[in-house]
C-alpha positions in Angstrom: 87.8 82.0 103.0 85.7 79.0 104.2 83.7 79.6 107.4 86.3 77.2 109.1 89.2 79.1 108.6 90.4 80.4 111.5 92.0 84.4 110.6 94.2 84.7 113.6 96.9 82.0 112.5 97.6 84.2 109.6 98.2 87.3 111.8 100.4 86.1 114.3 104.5 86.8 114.4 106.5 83.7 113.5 110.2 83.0 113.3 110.6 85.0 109.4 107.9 87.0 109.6 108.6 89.5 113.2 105.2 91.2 112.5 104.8 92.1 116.4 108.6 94.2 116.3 107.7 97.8 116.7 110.3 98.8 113.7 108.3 96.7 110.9 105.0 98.3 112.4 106.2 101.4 112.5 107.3 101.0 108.8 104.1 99.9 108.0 102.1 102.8 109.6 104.5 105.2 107.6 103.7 103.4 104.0 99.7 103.4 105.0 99.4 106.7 106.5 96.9 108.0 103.7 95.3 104.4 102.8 91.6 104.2 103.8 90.9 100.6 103.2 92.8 97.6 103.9 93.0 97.2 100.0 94.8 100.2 99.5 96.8 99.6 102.4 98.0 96.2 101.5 98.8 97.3 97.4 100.7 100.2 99.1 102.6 97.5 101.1 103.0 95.1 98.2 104.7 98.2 96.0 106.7 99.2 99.0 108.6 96.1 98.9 108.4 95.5 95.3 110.5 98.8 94.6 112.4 99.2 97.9 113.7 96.2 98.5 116.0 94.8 95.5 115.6 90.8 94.3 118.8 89.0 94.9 119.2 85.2 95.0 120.6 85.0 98.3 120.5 83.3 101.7 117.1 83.4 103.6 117.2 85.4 106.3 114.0 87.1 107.3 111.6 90.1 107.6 113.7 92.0 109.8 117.2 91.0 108.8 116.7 92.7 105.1 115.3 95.9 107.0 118.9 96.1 108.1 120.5 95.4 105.0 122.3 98.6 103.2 121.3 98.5 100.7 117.9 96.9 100.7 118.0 93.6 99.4 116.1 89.7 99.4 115.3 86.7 97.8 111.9 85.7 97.1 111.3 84.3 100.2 112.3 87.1 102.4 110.7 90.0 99.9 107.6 87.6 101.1 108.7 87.4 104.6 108.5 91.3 104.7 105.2 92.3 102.8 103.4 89.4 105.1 105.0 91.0 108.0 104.1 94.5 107.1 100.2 93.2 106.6 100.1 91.3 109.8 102.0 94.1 111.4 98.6 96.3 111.1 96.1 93.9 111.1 95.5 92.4 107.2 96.0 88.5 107.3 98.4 87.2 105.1 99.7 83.7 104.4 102.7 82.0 102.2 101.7 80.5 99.0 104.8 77.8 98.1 105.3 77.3 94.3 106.5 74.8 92.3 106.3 76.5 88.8 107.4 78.2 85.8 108.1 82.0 85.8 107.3 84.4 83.1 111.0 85.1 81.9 111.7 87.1 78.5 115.3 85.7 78.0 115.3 82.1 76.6 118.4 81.2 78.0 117.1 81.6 81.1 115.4 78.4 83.4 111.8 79.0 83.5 111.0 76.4 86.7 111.3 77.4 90.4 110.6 77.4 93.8 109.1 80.3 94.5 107.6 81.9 97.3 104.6 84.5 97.1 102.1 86.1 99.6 98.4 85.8 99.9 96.3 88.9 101.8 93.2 88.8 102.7 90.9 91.6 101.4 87.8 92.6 100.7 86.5 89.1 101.7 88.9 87.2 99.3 92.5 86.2 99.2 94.3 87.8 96.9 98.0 87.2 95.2 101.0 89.7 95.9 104.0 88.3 94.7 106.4 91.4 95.7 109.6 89.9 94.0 110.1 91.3 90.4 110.8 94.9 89.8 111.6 97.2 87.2 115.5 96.6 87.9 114.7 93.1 86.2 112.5 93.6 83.9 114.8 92.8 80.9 114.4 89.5 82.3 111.0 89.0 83.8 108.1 91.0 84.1 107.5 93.4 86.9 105.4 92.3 89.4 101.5 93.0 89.4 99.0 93.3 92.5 97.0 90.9 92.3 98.7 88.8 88.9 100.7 85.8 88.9 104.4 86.2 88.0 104.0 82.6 86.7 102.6 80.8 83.5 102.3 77.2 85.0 102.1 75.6 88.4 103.2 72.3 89.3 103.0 72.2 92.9 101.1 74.3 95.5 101.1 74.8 98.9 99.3 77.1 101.5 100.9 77.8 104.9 100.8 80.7 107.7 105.2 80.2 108.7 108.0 79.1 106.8 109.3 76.0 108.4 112.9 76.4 109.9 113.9 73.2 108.4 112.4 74.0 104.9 114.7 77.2 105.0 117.8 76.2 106.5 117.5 73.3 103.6 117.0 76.1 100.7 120.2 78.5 102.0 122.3 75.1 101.7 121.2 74.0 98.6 120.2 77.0 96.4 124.0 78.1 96.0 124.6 74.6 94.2 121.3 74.4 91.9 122.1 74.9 88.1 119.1 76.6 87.2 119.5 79.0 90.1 122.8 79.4 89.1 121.8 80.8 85.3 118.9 82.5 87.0 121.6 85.1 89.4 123.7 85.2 86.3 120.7 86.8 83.7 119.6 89.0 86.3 123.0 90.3 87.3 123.7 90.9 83.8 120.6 92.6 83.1 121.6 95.1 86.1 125.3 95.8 85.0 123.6 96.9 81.2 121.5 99.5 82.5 
């Protein structure tokens, strides 16, 4: 973090990311309870919504829309939206890292370049990568995610932000139904699920 970097825009509640409703603080609290560092709570987080919350390219609808869901489900973006709520929620900053890259897949059939949304959380002093999306339900096709590892071998693009523009979203849940690559992408990892 440089001296000039003002923490507070990276804790506050925006449209996506409700981290001031009493039901994602609450949830957060619960994961927590035995954490004693803001590390440990944060991984804890991050592994929460890795596991609990089950990848599906789908429309963008927010932190606490997927808490509603039954069963538990989000795309990248909202698995995001959730795990920087969850840190704001108790007081960890957390930002949105945008990527234009290639993901680690193991199938060759499947399209390695994506837009791809990840968290940042700041501890210990440093900001640190938590991309919650990949979890062992996929990992015929990519690699589970890691605390603290990308999920990605190359990045074309990057961008840094503390909210998810409205417009930027309400573009992606009317175009990502119609992109090719996403397209093969929901196929692989559907398959992958139905031959377990």
């Amino acid at each position: 973090m440089s001296p000039a970097e003002n923490m507070s825009e990276y804790l506050k509640p925006s449209t996506y990311c409700k981290s001031d409703d009493p039901e994602i603080k609450q949830l957060a609290l619960k994961i927590t309870r035995n954490k004693k560092n803001d590390k440990e709570k944060a991984k804890a987080l991050f592994e929460w919504v890795r596991d609990k919350i089950e990848y599906r390219i789908t429309k963008i609808v927010g932190a606490k829309k997927i808490l509603k869901r039954n069963p538990k489900y989000g795309s990248s973006f909202d698995k995001t939206n959730l795990l920087i709520a969850l840190c704001r929620s108790i007081g960890i900053p957390a930002r949105y890292v945008l990527l234009n890259c290639d993901i680690k897949v193991k199938k060759p059939n499947v399209p390695t370049r994506a837009l791809h949304y990840v968290a940042e959380i700041f501890v210990n002093n440093r900001w640190v990568i938590a991309d919650p999306t990949f979890s062992k339900s996929i990992s015929s096709v990519v690699d589970i995610s890691e605390w603290g590892k990308p999920t990605w071998s190359r990045v074309y693009k990057i961008e840094k932000t503390a909210s998810l523009s409205k417009f930027k979203i309400m573009l992606m849940n009317f175009i990502m139904p119609f992109i090719p690559s996403v397209k093969k992408i929901y196929k692989a990892i559907e398959e992958s699920r139905v031959s377990r």
